[in-house]
C-alpha positions in Angstrom: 10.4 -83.0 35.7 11.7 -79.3 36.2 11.2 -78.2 33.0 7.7 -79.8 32.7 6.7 -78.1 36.0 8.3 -75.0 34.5 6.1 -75.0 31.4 2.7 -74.1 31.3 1.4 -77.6 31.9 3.2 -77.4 34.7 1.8 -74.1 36.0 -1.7 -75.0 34.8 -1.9 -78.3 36.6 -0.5 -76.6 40.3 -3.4 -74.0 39.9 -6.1 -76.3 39.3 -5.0 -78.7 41.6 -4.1 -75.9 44.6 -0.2 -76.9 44.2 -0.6 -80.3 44.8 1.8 -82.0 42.1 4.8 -80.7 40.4 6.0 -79.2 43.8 8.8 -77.4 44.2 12.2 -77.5 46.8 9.8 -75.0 49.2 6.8 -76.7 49.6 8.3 -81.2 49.7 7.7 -82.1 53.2 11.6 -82.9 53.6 12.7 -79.3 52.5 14.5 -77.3 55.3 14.5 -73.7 55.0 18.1 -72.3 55.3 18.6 -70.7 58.6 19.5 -67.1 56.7 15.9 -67.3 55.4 14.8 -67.7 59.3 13.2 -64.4 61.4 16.1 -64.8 64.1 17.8 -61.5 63.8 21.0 -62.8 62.2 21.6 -64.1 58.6 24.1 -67.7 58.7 24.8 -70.6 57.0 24.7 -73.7 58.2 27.6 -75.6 59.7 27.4 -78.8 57.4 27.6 -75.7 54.1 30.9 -73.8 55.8 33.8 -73.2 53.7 37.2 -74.1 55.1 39.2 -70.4 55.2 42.6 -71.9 54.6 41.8 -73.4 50.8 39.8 -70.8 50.0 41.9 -67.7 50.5 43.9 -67.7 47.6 40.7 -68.2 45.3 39.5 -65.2 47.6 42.0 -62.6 46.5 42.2 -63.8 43.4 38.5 -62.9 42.7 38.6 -60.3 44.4 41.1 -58.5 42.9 39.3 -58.7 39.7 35.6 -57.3 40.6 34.8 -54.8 43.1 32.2 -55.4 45.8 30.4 -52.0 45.1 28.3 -53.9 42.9 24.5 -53.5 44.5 23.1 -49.9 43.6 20.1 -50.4 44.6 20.0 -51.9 48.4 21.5 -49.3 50.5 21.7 -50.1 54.0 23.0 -54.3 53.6 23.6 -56.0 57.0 26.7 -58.2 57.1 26.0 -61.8 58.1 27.4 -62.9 61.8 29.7 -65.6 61.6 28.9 -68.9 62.7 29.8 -69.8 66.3 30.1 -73.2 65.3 34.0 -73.0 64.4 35.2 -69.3 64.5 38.8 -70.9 63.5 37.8 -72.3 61.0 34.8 -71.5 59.5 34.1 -68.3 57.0 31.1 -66.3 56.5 30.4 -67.2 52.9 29.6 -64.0 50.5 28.8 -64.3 46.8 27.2 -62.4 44.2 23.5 -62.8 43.7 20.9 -61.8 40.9 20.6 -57.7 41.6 24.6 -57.8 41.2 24.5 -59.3 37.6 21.6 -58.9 35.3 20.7 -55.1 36.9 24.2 -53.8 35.9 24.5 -52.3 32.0 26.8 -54.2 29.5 30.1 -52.5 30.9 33.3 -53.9 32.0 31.6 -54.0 35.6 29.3 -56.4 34.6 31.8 -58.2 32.3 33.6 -59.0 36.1 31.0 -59.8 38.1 30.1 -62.5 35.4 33.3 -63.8 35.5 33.6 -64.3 38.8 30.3 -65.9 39.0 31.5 -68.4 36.2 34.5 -69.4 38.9 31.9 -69.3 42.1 29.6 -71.6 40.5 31.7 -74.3 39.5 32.3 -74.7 43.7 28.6 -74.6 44.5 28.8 -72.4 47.7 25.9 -71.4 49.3 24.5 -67.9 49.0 23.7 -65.7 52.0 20.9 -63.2 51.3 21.3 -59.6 51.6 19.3 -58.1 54.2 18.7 -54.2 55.1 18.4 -52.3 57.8 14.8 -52.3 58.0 14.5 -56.4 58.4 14.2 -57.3 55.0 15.6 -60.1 53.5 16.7 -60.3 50.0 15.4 -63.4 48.1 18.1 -64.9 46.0 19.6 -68.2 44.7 20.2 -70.9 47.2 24.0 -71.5 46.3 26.1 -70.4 43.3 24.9 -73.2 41.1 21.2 -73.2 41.8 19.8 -75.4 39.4 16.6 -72.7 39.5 18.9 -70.1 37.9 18.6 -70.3 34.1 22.1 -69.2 33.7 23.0 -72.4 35.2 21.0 -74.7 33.1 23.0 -76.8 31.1 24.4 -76.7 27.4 21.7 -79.4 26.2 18.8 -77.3 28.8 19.8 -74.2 27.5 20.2 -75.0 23.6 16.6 -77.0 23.2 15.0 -73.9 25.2 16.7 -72.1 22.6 15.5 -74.1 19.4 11.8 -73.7 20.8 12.2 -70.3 20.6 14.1 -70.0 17.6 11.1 -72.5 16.2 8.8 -70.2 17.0 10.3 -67.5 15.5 10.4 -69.4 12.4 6.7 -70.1 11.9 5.4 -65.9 13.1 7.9 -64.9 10.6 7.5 -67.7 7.9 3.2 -66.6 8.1 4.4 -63.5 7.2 5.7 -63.9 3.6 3.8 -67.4 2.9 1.0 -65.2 1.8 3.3 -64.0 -1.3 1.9 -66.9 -3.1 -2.3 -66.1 -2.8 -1.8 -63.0 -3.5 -3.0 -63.7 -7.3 -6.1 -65.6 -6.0 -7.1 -63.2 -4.0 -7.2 -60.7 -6.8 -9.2 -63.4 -8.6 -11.3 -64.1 -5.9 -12.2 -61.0 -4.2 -12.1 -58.5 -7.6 -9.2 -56.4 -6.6 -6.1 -55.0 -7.5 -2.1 -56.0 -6.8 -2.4 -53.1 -4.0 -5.0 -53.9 -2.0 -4.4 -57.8 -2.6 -0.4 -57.2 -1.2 -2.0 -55.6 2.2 -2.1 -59.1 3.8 1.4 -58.9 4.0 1.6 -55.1 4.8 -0.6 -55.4 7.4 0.8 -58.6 9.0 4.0 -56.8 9.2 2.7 -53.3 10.7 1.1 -56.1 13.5 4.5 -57.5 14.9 6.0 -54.2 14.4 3.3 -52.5 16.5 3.2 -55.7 18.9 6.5 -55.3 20.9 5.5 -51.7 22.5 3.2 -53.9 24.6 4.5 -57.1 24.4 8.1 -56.7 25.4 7.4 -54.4 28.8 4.9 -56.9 29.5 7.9 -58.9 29.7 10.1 -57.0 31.5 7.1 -57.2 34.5 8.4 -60.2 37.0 4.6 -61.2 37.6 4.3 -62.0 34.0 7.9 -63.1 33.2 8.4 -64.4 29.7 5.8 -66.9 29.7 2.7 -65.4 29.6 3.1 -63.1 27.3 4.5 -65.4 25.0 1.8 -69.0 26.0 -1.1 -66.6 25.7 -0.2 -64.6 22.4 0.5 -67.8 20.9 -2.5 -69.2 21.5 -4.6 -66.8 20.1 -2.4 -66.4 16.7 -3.3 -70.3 16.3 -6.6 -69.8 16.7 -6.6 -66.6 14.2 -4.9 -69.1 11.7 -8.6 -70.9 11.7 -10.8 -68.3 10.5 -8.4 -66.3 8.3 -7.8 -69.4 6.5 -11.7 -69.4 6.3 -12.9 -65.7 5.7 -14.6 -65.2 2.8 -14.7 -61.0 2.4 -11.3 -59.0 2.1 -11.7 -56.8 4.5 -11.7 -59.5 7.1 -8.9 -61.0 5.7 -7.3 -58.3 6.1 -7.9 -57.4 9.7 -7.1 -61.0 10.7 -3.7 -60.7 8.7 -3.1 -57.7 11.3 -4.1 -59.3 14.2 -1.8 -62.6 13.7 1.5 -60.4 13.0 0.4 -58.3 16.3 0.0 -61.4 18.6 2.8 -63.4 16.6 5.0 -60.2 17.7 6.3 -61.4 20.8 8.9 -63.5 18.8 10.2 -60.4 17.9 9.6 -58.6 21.0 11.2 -61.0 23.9 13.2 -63.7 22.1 16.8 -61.6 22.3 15.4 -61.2 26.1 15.1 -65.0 26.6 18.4 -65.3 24.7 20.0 -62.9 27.7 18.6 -64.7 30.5 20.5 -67.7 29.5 23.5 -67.1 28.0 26.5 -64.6 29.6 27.4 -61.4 28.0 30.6 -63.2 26.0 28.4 -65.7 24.6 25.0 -64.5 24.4 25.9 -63.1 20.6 26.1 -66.7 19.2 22.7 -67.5 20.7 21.2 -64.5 19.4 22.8 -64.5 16.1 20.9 -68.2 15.6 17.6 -66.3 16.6 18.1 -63.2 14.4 18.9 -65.5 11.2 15.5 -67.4 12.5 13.8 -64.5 11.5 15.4 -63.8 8.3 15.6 -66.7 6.6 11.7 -67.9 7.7 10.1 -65.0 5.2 12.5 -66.2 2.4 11.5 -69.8 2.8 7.3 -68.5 3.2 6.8 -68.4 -0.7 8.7 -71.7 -1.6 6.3 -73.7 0.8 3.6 -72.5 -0.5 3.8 -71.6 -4.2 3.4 -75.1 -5.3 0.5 -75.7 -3.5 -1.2 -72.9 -4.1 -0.8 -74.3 -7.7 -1.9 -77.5 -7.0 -4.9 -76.5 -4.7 -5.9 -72.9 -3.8 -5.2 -69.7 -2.5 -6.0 -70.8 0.9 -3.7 -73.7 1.3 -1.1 -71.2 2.2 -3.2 -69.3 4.8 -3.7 -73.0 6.4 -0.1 -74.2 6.1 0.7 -71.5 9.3 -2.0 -73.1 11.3 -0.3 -76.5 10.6 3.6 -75.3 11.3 2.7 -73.4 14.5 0.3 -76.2 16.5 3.2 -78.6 16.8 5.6 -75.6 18.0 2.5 -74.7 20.4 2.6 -78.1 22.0 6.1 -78.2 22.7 5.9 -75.2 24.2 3.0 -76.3 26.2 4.7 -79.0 28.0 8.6 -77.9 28.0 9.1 -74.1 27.9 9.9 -73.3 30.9 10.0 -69.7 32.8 13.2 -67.9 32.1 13.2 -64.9 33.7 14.9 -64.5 36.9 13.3 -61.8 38.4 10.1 -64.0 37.9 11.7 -67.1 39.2 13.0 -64.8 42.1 9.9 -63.5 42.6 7.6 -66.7 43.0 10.2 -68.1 45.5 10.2 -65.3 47.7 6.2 -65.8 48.3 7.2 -70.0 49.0 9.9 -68.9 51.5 7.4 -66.4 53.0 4.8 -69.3 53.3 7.3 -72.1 54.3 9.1 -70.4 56.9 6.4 -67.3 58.1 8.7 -64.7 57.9 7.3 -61.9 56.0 10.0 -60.3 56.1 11.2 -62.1 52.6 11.1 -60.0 49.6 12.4 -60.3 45.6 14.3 -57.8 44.4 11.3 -57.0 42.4 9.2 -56.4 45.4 11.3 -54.1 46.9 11.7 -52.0 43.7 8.4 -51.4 43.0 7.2 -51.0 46.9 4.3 -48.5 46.7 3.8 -47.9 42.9 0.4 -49.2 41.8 0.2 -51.8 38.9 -0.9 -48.5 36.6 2.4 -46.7 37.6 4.4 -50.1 36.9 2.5 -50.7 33.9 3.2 -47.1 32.4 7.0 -47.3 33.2 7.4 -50.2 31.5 6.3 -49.1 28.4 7.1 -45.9 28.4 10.8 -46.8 29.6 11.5 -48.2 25.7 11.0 -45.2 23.9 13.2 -43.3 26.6 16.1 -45.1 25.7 15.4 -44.4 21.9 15.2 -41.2 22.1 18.2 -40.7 24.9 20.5 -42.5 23.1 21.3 -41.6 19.2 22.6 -44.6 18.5 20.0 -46.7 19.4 18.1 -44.1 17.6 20.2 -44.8 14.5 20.0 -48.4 14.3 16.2 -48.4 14.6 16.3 -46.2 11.5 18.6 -48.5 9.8 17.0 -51.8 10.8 13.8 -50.2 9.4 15.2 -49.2 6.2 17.1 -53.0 5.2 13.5 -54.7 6.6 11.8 -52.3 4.0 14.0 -53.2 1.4 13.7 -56.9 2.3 10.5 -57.0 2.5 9.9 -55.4 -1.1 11.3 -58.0 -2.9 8.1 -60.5 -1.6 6.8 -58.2 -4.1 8.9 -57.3 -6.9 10.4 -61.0 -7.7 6.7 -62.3 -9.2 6.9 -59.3 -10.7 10.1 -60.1 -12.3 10.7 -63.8 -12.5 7.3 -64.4 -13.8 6.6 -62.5 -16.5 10.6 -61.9 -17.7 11.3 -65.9 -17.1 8.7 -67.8 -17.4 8.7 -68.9 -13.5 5.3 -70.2 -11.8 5.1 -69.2 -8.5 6.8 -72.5 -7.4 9.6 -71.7 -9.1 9.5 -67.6 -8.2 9.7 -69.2 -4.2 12.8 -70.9 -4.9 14.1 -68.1 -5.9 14.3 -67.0 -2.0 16.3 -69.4 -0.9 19.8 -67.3 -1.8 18.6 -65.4 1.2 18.2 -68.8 3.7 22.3 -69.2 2.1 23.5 -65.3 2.8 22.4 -65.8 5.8 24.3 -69.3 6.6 27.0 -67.4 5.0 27.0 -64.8 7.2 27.0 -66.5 10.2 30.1 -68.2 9.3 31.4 -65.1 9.1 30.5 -63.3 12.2 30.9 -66.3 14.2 34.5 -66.4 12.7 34.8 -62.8 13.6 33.3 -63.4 17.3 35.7 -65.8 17.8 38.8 -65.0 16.2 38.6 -61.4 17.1 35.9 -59.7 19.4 36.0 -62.6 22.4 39.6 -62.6 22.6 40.0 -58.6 22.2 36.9 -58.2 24.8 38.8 -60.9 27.4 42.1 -59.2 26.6 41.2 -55.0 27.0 37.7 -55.5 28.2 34.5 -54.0 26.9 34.9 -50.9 24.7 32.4 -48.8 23.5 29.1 -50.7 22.6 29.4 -49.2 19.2 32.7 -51.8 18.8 30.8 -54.6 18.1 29.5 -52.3 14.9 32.6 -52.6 12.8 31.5 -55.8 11.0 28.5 -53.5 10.0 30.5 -50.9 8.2 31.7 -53.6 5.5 28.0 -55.2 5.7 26.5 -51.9 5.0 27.2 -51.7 1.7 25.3 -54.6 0.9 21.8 -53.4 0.4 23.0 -50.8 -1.9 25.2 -52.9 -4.2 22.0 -56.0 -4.3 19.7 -53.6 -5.4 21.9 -52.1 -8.2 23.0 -55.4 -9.2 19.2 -57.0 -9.4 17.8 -53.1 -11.1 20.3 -53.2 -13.8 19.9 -56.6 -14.4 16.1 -57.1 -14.5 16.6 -53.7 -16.8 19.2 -55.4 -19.3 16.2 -58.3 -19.4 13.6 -56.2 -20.2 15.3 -54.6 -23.1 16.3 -57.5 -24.4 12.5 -58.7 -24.4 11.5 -55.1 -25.7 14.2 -55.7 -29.2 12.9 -59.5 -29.5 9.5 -58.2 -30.3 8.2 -60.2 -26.6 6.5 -57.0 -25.3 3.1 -58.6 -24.0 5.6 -60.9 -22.5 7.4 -58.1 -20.2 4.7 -55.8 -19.9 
């Protein structure tokens, strides 16, 4: 039922119907607002939630030898709760780390500590006392260390099928991309033009989800969106663009339709590593995201082997029509079981049902008090802008744009070289010439194998062992991988060339011209 009311079924159904189904903890008759969340001056738990000192002071060094407590940058002047009257012998004012400790900190070996003591806290389920600062405020945060509301805490099976629809979704944007391979041909035919302007379907859906994440990813990044927005409402429309570029009859049209469905199909490019991060830990999240990146490079490779042969069998169009038919079911799952995954978000929308529920107004998120006194144009402008200031500030971001340009240039080429190549110098139809991508679906389950070895074997043990080097660490694997590129295309060029001549000396020269 969570995840339903989560989804935007869910979301769609409490705002027609004034919340009245799908209610949350906050607004059930039988919900009682914690007594920390109360306007009385003080910030306590309640007696039946205390912790008994004596079994929990060992745990208590323990963790706290291992993370320092100067861990919240940005509240300033944070109250210490009183301790409860009910016991003072026994009980203890419960502390724990709460969202603006975790996912506000940069991937150092700070962070790396604070995530590994929340890992031990939330396996005990203690209760979480708000911050609050010296102006009244009170810091909305999770209920207890295992709040079911916190996507970290989801579990495996939660976490892994919100994954697949992502990962699903990822599939079909970048599958729409290369299926086009296959029409290109009748498009010539039909339209009158040449290999140039026909291959601009698949230029242009490319420039679109490479020009899409400048707006869709700080949309993201802007709690009273969250992920789901962005991503429901982009979706949407890139299913409904499938309909009438499937239909078009002039080029031109085509071709501003291709662009428009890569720029709102961008957002699976834009947010899924961010989803990816909101559930999975920092040691982890690179198995989660490594499923997600081979999502997007094996979908293009498998585009022209679904539809060369029906292209063959029916028309140029059939391909345009087989994205419309892949994404609608991925659209309906997401309708009724995506659910939000951003925390800020989640954060965000609680700290208006605590504010309702028990009248303080005091209550704020984290976001709230962030962004106190900028106008939606100043939080709109910072978000976007913010992207390209880390580009440019750091080089090595810098440099791996650059490079992941360069090998998605290259990659993308060979959607047009290969029926260039395997057609004329083998005889393939374009059937055939889309099988021919599927050594790129097997490099990639190759690789895997191999960085997930490598992840396993070496980084997570080094990284729980020394902590978190340089960021540039987890690079090594690409200074072997590098070489790649260079030694494929040298290997396919002098291949395809030793081909040719041969069909040049057997006299087959209308064969390979």
């Amino acid at each position: 039922m969570e995840i339903i009311r989560e989804a935007p079924f869910g979301q769609i159904v409490r705002l027609l119907t004034r919340n009245k189904f799908f209610l949350y903890p906050e607004e059930k008759p039988e919900f009682h607002c914690p007594s920390c969340y109360k306007d009385d001056g003080t910030l306590k738990l309640d007696h039946t939630k205390a912790i008994d000192l004596e079994t929990k002071e060992d745990e208590h060094k323990e963790i706290d030898e291992a993370t320092d407590l100067r861990l919240q940058p940005t509240i300033s002047d944070i109250e210490k709760a009183s301790r409860s009257s009910y016991d003072d012998s026994d009980l203890e004012q419960q502390t724990t780390l709460g969202l603006q400790r975790t996912q506000t900190l940069p991937f150092t070996d700070q962070r790396l500590e604070v995530e590994r003591r929340l890992a031990i806290e939330k396996t005990k389920s203690r209760p979480i006392v708000p911050a609050k600062t010296a102006d009244g405020t009170i810091l909305a945060d999770w209920y207890n260390t295992d709040d079911s509301a916190n996507p970290q805490n989801w579990s495996k099976k939660k976490k892994a099928f919100v994954a697949l629809q992502i990962n699903l979704y990822t599939f079909v944007v970048y599958c729409g991309s290369a299926i086009y391979v296959s029409s290109e041909l009748g498009v010539m035919a039909r339209f009158g033009v040449g290999e140039t302007k026909a291959s601009l379907g698949l230029a242009l859906y490319v420039i679109g989800y490479g020009l899409g994440p400048l707006i869709w990813a700080p949309m993201s990044e802007i709690p009273a969106f969250g992920r789901n927005i962005p991503y429901v409402a982009t979706f949407a429309i890139y299913l409904i663009l499938g309909i009438p570029t499937a239909l078009v009859d002039n080029l031109g049209g085509l071709l501003v339709l291709r662009f428009l469905q890569g720029f709102f199909g961008s957002p699976c490019l834009a947010n899924g590593g961010a989803t990816m991060q909101d559930m999975y830990s920092l040691l982890y999240l690179p198995y989660a995201m490594a499923f997600w990146v081979s999502a997007a490079f094996a979908a293009p490779a498998l585009g022209p082997m679904m539809s060369g042969f029906a292209v063959v069998a029916e028309n140029w169009r059939w391909s345009l029509w087989e994205i419309v038919w892949m994404c609608s079911p991925v659209f309906i799952l997401w309708f009724f079981f995506l659910p939000e995954t951003s925390a800020h978000t989640i954060l965000l929308r609680r700290a208006a049902r605590l504010r309702k529920n028990s009248g303080n107004e005091n209550i704020r998120s984290q976001t709230e008090i962030d962004r106190k006194g900028l106008t939606p144009r100043a939080v709109a402008f910072d978000a976007v802008i913010k992207p390209f200031e880390i580009m440019l500030k750091d080089p090595a971001v810098l440099f791996t744009n650059v490079y992941t340009a360069l090998t998605y240039g290259i990659y993308y080429s060979f959607f047009e070289v290969f029926p260039l190549v395997y057609g004329p110098l083998y005889g393939f139809n374009l059937g055939e010439t889309g099988v021919v991508f599927v050594c790129i679906v097997v490099a990639c389950i190759l690789a895997m194998a191999i960085y997930f070895s490598y992840l396993h074997f070496l980084l997570i043990p080094d990284v729980q062992k020394n902590g978190l080097r340089a960021q540039e660490w987890r690079l090594r694997p690409a200074l072997i991988a590098v070489l790649g590129p260079t030694v494929g295309l040298f290997l396919f060029d002098w291949r395809m060339a030793a081909v040719f001549l041969r069909c040049k000396a057997e006299g087959e020269i209308e064969v390979c011209a």
